[in-house]
SEZAVEX-777287 format. One record per atom (N, C-alpha, C, O, CB): residue number from 0; chain; x, y, z. Coordinates in steps of 0.001 Angstrom, whole numbers. Glycine has a CB too. Example, Ala and Ser with C-alpha at 12.3 -4.5 7.8 and 13.67 -1.06 7.14 Angstrom:
2
zator,mitor,u,v,w
0,A,13190,-5690,7800
0,A,12300,-4500,7800
0,A,13200,-3300,7800
0,A,14236,-3319,8465
0,A,11308,-4473,9046
1,A,12850,-2250,7080
1,A,13670,-1060,7140
1,A,12900,30,7870
1,A,13409,1138,8039
1,A,14084,-598,5725
END
This chain:
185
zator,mitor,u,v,w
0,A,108752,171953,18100
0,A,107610,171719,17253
0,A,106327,171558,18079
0,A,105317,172026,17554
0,A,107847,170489,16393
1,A,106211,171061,19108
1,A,105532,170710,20191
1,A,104945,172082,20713
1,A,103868,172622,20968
1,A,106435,169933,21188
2,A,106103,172283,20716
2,A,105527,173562,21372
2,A,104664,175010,20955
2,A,103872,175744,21546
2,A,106532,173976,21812
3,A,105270,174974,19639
3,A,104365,175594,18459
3,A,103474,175458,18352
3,A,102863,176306,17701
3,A,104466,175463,17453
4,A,102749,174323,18893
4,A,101375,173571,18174
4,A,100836,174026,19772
4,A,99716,174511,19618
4,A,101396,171391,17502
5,A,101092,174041,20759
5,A,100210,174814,21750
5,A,100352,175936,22141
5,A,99644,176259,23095
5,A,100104,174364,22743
6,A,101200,176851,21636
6,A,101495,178116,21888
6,A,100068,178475,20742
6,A,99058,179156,20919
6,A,103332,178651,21537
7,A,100521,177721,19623
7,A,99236,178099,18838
7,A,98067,178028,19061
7,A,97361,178945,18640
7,A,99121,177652,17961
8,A,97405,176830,19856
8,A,96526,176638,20215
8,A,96498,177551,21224
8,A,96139,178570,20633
8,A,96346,175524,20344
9,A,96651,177849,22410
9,A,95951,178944,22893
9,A,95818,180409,22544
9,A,95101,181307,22984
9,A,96260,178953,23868
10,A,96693,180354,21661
10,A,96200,181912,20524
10,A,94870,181962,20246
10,A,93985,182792,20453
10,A,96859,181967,18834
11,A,94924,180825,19700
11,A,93125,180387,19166
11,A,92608,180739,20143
11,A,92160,181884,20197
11,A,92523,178763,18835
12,A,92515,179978,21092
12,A,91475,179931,22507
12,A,91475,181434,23245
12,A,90706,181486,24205
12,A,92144,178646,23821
13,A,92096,182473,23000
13,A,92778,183555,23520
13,A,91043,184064,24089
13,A,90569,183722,25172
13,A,93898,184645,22213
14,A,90624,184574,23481
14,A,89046,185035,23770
14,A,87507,184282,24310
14,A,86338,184637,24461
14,A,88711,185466,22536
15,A,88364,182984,24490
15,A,87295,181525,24940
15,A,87018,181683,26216
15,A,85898,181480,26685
15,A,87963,179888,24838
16,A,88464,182226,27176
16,A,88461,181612,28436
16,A,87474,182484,29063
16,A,87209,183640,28733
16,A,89857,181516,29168
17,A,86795,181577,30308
17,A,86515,182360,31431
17,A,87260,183249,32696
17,A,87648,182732,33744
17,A,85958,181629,31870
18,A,87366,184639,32375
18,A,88338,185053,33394
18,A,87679,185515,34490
18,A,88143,185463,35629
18,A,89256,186051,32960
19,A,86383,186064,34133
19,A,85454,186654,35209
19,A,85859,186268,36668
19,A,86510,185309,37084
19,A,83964,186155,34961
20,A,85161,187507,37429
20,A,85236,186686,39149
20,A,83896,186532,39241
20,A,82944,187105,38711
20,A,85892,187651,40724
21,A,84037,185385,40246
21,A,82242,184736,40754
21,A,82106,185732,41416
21,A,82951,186541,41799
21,A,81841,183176,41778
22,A,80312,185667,41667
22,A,79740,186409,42684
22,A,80435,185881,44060
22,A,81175,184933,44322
22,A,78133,186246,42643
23,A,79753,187115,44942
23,A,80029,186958,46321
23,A,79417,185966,46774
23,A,78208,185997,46549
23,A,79760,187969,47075
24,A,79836,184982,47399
24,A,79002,183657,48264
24,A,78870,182542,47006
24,A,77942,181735,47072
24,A,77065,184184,48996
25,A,79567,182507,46142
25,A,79492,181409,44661
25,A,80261,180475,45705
25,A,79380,180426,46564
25,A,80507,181907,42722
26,A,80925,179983,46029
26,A,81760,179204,46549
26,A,80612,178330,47605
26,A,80313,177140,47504
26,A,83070,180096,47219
27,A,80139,179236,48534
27,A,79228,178073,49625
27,A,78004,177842,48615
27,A,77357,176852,48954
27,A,78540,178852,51498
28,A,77584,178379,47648
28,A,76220,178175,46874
28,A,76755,176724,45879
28,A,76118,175706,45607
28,A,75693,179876,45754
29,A,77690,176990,45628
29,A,78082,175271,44858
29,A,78261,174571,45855
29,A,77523,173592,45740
29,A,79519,174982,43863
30,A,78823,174522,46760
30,A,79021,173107,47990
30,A,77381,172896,48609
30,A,76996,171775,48941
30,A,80381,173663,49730
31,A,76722,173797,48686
31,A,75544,173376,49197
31,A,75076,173015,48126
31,A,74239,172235,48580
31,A,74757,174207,49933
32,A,74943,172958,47007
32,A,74146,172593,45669
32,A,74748,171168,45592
32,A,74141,170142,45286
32,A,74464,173662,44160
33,A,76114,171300,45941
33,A,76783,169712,45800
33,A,76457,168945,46922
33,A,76263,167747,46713
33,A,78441,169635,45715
34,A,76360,169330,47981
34,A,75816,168118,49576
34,A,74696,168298,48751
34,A,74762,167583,47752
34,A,75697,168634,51775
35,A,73763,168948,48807
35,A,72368,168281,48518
35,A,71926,167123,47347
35,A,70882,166470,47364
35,A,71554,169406,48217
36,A,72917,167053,46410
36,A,73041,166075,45149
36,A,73410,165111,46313
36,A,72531,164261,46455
36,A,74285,166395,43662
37,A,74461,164982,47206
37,A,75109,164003,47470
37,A,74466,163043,48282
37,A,74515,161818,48172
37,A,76142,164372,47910
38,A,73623,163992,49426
38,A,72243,163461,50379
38,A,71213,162420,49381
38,A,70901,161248,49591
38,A,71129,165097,50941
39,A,70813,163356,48193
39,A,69911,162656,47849
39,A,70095,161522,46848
39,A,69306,161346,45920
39,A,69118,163436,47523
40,A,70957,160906,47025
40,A,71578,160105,45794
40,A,71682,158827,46913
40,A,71534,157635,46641
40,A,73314,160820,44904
41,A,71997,159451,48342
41,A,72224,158439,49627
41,A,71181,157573,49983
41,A,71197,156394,50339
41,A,72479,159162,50894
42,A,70047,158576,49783
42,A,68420,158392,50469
42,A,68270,157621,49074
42,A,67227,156968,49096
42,A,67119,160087,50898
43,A,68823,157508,48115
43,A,67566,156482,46703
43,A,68292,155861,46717
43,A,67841,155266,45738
43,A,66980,156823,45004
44,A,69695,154992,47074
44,A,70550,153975,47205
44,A,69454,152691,47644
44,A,69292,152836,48855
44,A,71789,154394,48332
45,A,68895,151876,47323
45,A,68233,150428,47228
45,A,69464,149446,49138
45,A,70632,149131,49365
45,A,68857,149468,44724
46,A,68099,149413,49900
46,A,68927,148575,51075
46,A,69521,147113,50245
46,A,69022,146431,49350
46,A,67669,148083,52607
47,A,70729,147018,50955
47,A,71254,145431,51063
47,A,70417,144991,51440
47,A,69616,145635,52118
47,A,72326,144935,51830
48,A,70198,143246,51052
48,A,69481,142211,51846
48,A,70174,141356,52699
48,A,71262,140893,52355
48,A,68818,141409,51062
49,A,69791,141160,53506
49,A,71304,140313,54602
49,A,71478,139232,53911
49,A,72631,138814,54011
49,A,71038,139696,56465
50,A,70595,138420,53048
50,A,71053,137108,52623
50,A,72505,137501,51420
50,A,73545,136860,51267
50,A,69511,136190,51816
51,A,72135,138531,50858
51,A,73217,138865,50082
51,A,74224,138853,50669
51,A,75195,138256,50204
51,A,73178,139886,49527
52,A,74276,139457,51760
52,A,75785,139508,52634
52,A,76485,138065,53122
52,A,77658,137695,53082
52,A,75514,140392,54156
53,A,75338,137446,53572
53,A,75701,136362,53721
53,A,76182,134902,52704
53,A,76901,133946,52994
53,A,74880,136280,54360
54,A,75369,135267,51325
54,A,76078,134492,50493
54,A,77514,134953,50618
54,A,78337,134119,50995
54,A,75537,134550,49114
55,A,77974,136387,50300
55,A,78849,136704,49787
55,A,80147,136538,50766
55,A,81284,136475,50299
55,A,78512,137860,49291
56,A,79888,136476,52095
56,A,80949,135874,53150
56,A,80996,134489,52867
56,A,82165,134106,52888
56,A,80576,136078,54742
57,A,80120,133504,52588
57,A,80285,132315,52863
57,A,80883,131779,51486
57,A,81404,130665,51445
57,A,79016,131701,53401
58,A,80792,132656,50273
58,A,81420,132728,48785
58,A,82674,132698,49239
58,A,83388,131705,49101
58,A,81106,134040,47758
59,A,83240,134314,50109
59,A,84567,134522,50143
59,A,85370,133058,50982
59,A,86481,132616,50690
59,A,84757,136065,50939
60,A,84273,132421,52257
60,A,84816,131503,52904
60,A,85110,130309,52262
60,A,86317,130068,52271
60,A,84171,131312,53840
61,A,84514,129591,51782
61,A,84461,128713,50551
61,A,85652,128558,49571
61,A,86192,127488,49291
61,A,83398,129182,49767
62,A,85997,129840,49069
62,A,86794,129999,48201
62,A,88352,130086,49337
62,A,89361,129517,48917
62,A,86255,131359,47198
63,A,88394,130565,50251
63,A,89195,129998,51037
63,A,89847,129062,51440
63,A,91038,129058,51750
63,A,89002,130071,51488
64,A,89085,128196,51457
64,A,88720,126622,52101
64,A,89461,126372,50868
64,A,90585,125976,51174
64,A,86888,125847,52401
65,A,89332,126426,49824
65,A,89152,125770,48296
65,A,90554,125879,48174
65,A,91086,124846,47770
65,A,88148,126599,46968
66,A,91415,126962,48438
66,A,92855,127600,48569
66,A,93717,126794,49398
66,A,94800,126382,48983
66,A,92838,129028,49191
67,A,93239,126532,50653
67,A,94014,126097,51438
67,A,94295,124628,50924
67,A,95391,124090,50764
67,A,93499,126283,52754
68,A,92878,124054,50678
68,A,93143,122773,50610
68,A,94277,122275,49232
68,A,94955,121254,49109
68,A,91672,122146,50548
69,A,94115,123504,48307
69,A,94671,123182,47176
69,A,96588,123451,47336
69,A,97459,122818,46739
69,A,93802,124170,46001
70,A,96722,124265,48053
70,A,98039,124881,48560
70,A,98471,123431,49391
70,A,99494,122908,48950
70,A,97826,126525,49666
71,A,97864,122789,50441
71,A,98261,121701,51278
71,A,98797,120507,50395
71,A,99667,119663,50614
71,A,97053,121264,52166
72,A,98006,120728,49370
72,A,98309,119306,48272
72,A,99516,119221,47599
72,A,100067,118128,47470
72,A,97325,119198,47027
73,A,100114,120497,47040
73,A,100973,121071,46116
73,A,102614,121568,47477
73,A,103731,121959,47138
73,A,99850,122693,45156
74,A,102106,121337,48890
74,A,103334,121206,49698
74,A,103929,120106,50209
74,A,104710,120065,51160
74,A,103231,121812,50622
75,A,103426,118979,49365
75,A,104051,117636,50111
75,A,105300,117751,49959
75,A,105820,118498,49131
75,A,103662,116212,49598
76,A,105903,117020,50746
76,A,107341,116850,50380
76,A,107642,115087,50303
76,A,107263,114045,50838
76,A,108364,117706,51663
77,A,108560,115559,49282
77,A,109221,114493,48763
77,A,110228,113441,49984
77,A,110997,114085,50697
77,A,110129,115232,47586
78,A,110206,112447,50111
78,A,111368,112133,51196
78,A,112479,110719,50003
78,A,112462,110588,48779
78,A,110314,111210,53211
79,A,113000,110210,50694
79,A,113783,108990,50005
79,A,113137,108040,49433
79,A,113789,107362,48640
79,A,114551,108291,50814
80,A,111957,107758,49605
80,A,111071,106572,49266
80,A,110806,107060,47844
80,A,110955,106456,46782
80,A,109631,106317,50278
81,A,110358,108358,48094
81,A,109810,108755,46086
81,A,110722,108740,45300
81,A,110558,108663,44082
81,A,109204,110306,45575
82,A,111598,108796,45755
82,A,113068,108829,44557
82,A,113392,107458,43644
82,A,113673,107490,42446
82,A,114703,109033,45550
83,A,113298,106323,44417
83,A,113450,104579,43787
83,A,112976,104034,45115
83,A,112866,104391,46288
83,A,115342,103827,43242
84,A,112696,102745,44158
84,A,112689,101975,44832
84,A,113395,100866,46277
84,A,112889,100168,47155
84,A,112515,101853,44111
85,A,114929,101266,45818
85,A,115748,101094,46741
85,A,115507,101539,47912
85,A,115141,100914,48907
85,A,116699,101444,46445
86,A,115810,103117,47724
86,A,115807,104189,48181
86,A,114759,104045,49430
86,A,114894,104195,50644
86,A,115552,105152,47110
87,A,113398,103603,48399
87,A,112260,102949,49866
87,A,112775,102135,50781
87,A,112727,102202,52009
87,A,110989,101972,49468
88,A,113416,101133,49868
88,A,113784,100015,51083
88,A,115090,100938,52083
88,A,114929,100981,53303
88,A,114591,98171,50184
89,A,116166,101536,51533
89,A,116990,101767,52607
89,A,116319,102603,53193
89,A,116598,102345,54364
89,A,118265,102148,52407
90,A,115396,103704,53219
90,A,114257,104277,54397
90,A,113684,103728,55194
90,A,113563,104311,56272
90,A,113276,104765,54079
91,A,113034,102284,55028
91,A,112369,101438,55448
91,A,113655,100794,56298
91,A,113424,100526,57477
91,A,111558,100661,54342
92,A,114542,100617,55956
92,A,115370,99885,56868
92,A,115559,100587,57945
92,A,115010,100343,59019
92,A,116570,99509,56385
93,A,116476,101659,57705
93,A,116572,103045,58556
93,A,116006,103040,60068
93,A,116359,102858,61234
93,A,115708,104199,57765
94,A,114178,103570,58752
94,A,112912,103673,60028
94,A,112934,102985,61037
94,A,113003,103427,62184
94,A,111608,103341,59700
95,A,112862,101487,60620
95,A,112638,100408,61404
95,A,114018,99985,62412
95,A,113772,99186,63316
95,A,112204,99263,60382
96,A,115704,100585,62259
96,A,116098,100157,63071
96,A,116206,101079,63959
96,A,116629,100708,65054
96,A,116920,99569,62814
97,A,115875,102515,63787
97,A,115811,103792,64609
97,A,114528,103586,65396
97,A,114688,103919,66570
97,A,115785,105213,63687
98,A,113429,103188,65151
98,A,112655,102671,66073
98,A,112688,101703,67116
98,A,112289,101955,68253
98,A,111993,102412,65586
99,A,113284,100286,66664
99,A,113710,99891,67427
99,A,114626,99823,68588
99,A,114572,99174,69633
99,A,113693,99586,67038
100,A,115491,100680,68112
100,A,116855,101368,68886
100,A,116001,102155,70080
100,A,115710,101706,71189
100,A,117969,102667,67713
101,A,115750,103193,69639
101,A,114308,103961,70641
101,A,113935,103296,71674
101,A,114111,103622,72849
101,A,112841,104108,69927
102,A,113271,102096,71160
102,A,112128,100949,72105
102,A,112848,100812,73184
102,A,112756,101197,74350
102,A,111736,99255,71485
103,A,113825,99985,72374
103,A,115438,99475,73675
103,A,115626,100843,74500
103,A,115046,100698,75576
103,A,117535,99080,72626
104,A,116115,101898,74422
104,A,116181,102904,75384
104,A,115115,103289,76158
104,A,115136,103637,77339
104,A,116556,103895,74873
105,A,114125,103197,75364
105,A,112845,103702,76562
105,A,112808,102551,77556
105,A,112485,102838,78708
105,A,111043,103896,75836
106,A,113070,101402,77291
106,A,112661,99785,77748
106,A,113629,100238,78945
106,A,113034,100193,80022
106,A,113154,98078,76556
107,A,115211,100742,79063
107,A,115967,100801,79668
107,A,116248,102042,80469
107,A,117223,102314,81169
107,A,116654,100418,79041
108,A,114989,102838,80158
108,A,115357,104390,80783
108,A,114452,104120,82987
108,A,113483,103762,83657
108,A,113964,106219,79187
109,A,115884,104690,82986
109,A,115760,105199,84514
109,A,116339,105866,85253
109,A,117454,106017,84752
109,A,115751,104559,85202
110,A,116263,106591,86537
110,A,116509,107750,87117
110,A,117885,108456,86803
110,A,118273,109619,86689
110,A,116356,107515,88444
111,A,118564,106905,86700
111,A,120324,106644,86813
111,A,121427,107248,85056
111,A,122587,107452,84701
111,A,120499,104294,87038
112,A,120170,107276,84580
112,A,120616,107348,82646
112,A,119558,108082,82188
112,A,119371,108145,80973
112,A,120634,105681,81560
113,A,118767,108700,83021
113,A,118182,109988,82395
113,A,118654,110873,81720
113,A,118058,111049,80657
113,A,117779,110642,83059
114,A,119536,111542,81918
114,A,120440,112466,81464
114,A,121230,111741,79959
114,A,121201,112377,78906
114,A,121530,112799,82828
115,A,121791,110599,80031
115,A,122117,110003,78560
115,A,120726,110292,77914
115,A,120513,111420,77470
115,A,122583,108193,78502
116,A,119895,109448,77852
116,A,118403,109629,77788
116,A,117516,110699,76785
116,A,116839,110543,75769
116,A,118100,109993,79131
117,A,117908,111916,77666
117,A,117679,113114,76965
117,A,117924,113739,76214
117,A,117109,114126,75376
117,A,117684,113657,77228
118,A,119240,114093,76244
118,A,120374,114174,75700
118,A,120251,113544,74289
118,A,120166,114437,73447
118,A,121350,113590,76565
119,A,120224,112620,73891
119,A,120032,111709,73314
119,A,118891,111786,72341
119,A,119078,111793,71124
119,A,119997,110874,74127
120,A,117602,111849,72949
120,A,116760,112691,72379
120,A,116797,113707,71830
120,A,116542,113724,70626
120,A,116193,112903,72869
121,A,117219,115234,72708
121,A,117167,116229,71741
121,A,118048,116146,70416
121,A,117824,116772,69381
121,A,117475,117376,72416
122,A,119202,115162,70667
122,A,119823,114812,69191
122,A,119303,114554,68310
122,A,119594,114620,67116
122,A,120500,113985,69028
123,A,118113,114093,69062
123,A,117723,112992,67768
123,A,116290,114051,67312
123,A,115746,113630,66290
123,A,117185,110817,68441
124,A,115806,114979,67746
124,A,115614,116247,67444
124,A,115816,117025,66357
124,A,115255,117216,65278
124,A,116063,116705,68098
125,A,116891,117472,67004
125,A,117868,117986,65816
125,A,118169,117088,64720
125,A,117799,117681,63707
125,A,119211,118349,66335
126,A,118558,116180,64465
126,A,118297,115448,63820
126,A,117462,115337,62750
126,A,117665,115486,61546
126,A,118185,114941,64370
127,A,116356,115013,63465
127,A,115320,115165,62331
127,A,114885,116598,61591
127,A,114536,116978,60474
127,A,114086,114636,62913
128,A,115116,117127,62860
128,A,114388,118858,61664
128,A,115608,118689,60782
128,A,115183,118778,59630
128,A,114323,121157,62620
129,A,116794,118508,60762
129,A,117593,118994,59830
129,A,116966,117920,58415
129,A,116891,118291,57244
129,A,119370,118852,60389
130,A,116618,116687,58899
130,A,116204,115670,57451
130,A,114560,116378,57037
130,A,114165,116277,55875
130,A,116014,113422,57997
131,A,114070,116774,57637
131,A,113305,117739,57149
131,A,113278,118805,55823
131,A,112598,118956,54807
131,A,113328,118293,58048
132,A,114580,119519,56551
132,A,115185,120895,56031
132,A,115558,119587,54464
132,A,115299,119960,53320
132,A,116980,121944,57344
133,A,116024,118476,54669
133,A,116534,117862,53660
133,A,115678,117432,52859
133,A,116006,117552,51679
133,A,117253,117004,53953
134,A,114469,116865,53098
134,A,113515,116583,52653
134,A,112952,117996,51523
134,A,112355,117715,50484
134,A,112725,116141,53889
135,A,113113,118816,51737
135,A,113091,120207,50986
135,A,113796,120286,50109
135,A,113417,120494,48956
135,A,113373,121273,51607
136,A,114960,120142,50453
136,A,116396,120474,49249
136,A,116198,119100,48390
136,A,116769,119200,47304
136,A,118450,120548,50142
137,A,115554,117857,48573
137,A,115638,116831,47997
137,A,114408,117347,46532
137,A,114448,117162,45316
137,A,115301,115485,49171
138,A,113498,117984,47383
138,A,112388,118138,46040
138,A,113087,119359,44976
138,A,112899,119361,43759
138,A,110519,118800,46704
139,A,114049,120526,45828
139,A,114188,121897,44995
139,A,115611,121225,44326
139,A,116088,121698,43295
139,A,114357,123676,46074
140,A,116111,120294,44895
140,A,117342,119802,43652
140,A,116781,118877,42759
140,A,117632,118339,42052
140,A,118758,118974,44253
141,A,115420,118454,42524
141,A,115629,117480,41553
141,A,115809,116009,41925
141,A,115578,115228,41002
141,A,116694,117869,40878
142,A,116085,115607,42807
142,A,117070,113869,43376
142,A,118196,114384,43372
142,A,118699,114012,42312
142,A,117188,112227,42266
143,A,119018,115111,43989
143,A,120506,115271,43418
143,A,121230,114527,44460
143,A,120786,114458,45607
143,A,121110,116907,43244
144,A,122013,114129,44203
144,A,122462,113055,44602
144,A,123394,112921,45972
144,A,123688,111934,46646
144,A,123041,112661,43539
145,A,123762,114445,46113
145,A,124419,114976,47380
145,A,123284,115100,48123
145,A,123574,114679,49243
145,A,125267,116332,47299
146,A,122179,115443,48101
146,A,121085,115448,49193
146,A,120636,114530,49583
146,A,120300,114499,50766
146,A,120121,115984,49016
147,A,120382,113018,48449
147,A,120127,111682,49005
147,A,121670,111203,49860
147,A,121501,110330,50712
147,A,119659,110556,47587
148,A,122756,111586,49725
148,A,123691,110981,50572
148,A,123373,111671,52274
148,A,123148,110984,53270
148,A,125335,111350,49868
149,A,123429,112983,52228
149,A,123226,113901,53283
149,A,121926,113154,54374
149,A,121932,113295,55596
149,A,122771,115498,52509
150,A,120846,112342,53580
150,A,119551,112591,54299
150,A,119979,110618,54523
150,A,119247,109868,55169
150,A,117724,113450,53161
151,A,121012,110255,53967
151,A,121501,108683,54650
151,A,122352,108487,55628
151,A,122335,107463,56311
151,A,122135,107835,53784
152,A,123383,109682,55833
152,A,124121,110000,56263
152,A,123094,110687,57906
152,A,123314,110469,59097
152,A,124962,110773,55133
153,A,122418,111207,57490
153,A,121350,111849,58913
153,A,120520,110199,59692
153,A,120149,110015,60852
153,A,119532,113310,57962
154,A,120478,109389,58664
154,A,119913,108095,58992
154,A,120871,107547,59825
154,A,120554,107111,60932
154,A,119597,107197,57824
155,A,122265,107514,59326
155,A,123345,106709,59845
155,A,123395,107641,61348
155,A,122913,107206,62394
155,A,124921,106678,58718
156,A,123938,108728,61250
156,A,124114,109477,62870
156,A,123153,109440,63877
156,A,123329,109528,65092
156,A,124259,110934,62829
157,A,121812,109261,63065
157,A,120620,108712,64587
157,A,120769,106939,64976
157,A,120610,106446,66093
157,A,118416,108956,63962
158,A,120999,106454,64127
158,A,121719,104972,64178
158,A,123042,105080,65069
158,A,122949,104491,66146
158,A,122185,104407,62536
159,A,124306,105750,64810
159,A,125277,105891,66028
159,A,124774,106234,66968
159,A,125276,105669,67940
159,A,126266,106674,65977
160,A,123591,107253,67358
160,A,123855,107810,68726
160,A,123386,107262,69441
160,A,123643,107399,70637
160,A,123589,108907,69049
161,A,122245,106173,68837
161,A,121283,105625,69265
161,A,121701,104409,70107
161,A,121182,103927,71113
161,A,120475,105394,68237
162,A,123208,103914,69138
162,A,123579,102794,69697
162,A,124823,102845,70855
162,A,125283,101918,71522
162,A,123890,101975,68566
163,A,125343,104893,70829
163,A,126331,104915,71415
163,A,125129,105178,72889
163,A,125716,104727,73873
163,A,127612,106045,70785
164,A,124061,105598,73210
164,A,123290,105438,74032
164,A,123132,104465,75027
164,A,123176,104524,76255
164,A,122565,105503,73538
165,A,122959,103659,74320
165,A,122833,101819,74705
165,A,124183,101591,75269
165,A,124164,101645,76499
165,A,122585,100552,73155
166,A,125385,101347,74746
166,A,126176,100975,75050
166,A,126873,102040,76367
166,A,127693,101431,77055
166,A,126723,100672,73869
167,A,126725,102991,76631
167,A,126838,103949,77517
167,A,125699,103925,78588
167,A,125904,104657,79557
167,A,126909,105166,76807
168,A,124522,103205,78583
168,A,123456,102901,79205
168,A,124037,101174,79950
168,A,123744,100822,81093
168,A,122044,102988,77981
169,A,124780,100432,79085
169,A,124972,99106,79761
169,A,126073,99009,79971
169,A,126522,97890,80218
169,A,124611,97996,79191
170,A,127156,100455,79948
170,A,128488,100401,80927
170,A,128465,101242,82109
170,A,129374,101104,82928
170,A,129775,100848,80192
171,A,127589,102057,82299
171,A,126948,102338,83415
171,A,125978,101178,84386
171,A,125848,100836,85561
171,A,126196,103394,82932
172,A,125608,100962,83475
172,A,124952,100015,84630
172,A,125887,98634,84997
172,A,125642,98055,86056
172,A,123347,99454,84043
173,A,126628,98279,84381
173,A,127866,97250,84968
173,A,128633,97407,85398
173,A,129391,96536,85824
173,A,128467,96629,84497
174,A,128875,99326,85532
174,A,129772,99845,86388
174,A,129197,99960,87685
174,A,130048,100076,88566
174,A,130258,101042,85938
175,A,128410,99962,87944
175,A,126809,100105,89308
175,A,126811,98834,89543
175,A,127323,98697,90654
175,A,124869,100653,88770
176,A,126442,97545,88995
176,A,126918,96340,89614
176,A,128082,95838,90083
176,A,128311,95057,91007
176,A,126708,95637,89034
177,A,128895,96484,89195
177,A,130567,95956,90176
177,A,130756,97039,91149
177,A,131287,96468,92102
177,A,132333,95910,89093
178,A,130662,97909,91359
178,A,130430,99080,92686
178,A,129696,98411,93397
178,A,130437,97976,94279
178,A,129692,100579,92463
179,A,128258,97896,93641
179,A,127793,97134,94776
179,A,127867,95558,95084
179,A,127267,94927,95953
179,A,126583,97420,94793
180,A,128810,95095,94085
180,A,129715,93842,94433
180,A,130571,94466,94917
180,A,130099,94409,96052
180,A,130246,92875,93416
181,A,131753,95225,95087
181,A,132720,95762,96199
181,A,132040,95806,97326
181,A,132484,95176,98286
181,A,133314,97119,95984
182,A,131000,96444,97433
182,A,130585,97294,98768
182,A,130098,95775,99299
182,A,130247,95674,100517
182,A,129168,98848,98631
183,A,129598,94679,98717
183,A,129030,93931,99235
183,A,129991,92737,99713
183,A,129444,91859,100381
183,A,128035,93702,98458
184,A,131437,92599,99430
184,A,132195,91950,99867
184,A,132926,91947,100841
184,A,133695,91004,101033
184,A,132597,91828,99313
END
């Protein structure tokens, strides 16, 4: 049916078309007829003003600024404290005995337990990026309740290592005092 209706139509049109051939040189006489439209359309184009340019960078910068800051706001992350109130306090406990634990090792670090020391550190490294990584899964689950165990459980293992540190820091060194009580008897 479709097709009827333009088979027909160019029946109609049969005697409309242009079949003629152009003159000789029709081809460069339109391109030069067309650059010269194109030149002079260039030459009446109105100059920019630099202040224009310059609003319009300091528009685009602005609106930048405006992005970032709004994107920074909308990436906080959630940690254990926003979840309850508890939750604050067992963070707060946490914090405060993993810091302290710290203090004590730095208080006790020397040439002899460097290596515990470090060691020790990059655990505690690792460690944290992973409560990080948790800190993430805590906001994309909702509170779910396997991620608050996971990110107490990351609390508790910097708490062991911290303390298996120490205690590996003051059997070394009482092993070094009874070694130079032998030597000294």
């Amino acid at each position: 049916m479709k097709r009827d209706k333009i088979e027909e139509l160019f029946r109609n049109l049969a005697g409309d078309f242009d079949v003629e051939t152009p003159e000789f040189g029709h081809q460069k006489r339109f391109l030069d007829k067309l650059n010269s439209i194109n030149t002079n359309k260039v030459d009446k184009a109105p100059k920019r003003k630099s202040y224009t340019l310059f609003l319009s960078i300091a528009a685009s910068v602005m609106i930048c600024f405006g992005l970032f800051i709004f994107l920074q706001n909308n990436t906080e992350v959630n940690d254990l404290a926003s979840v309850s109130p508890e939750l604050s306090q067992t963070q707060d406990f946490f914090t405060t005995a993993i810091t302290s634990e710290l203090n004590k090792i730095k208080a006790q670090r020397s040439p002899e337990n460097e290596v515990l020391v470090s060691d020790a550190l990059k655990q505690m490294e690792l460690l944290e990026k992973n409560y990080e990584r948790l800190k993430i899964d805590l906001q994309e689950s909702g509170n779910d309740k396997r991620v608050i165990s996971a990110m107490i459980s990351n609390f508790q293992s910097r708490i062991d290592i911290l303390e298996n540190v120490l205690k590996s820091i003051e059997n070394l060194r009482e092993f070094k005092q009874s070694e130079q009580n032998k030597m000294t008897i």
